[in-house]
Structures are given as C-alpha cells and as structure tokens.
C-alpha positions in Angstrom: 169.1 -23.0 178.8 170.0 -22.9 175.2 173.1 -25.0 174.1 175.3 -22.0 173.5 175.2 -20.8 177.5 175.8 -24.6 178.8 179.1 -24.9 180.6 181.7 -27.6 179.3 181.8 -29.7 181.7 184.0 -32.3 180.3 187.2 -33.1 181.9 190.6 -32.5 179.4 192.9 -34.3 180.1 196.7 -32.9 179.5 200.2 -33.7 180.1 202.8 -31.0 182.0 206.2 -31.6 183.3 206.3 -31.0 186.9 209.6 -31.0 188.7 211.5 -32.5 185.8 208.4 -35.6 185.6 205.7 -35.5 183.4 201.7 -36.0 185.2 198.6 -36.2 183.3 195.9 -33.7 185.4 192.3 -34.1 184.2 189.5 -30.9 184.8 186.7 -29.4 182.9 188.1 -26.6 180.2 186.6 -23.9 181.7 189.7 -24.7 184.8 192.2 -24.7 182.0 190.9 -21.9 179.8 190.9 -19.6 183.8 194.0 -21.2 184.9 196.0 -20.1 181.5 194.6 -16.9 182.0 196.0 -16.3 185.3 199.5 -17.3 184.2 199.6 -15.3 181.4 198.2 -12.3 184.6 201.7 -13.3 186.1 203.8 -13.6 183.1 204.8 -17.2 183.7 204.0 -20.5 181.9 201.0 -22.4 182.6 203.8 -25.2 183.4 205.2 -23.1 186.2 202.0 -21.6 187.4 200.6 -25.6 188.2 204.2 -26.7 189.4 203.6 -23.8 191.9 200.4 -24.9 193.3 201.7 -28.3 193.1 204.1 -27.4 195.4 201.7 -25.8 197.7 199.1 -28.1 197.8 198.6 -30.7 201.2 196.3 -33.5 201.1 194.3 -32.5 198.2 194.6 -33.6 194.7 196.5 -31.5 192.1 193.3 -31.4 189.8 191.6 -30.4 193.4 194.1 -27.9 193.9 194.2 -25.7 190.6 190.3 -25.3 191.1 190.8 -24.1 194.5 193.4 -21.6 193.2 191.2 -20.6 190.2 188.5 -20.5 192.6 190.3 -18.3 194.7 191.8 -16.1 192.3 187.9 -15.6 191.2 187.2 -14.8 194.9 190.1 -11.9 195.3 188.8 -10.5 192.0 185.6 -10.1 193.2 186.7 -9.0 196.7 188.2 -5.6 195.0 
C-alpha cells in the first residue's frame, strides 16, 4: 500500500464545550473529518452534533460514542 492510500490513524485531540464545560475528546481524523461532515448534513455545529451524542451515550466513552455514530451513520448510508 502506497503512502498516499494509508489511513491516518493518529488520534487529534480537540477541545468542545459541552453543556457549558469544556472536554478534550481524542480520535483518529478520519472520525473528525466524517463527523463534521454529518453536522454540516444537519445544519448544526460540530459542537452541538457531539453534545447530542454526548447526551445519548450510556456506558461508553464519548470518543467511543462519536465512532459508533459515524459508524452508524456510514451503516444507514449504505442501507439505502
């Protein structure tokens, strides 16, 4: 595999206020890149889009949570 196809798999690490406090989440930029994509799909902020899923999430961890929902955004895409 040829450097250009590699996935980035490093984690980014960003800042977001959630709820009126700020968290630090940390997942690969491929997450972030889908995740912005689907916010801008809904019209909203990227803020508001993870503050959702924050909000909807049980015993997982937030970065654990926004791949699930990119993962399952990918999946209902594909379902179509």
């Amino acid at each position: 595999m040829n450097d250009g196809a590699r996935l980035d798999a490093r984690n980014v690490k960003r800042s977001l206020s959630i709820a009126g406090h700020s968290t630090s989440i940390s997942i690969e930029e491929p997450f972030w890149r889908a995740l912005k994509a689907l916010a801008a799909e809904e019209n909203i902020s990227l803020a508001t889009l993870v503050a959702r899923i924050d909000g909807e999430r049980k015993e997982i961890g937030l970065s654990s949570a926004l791949r699930l929902h990119v993962l399952r955004a990918l999946q209902e895409k594909t379902a179509r």
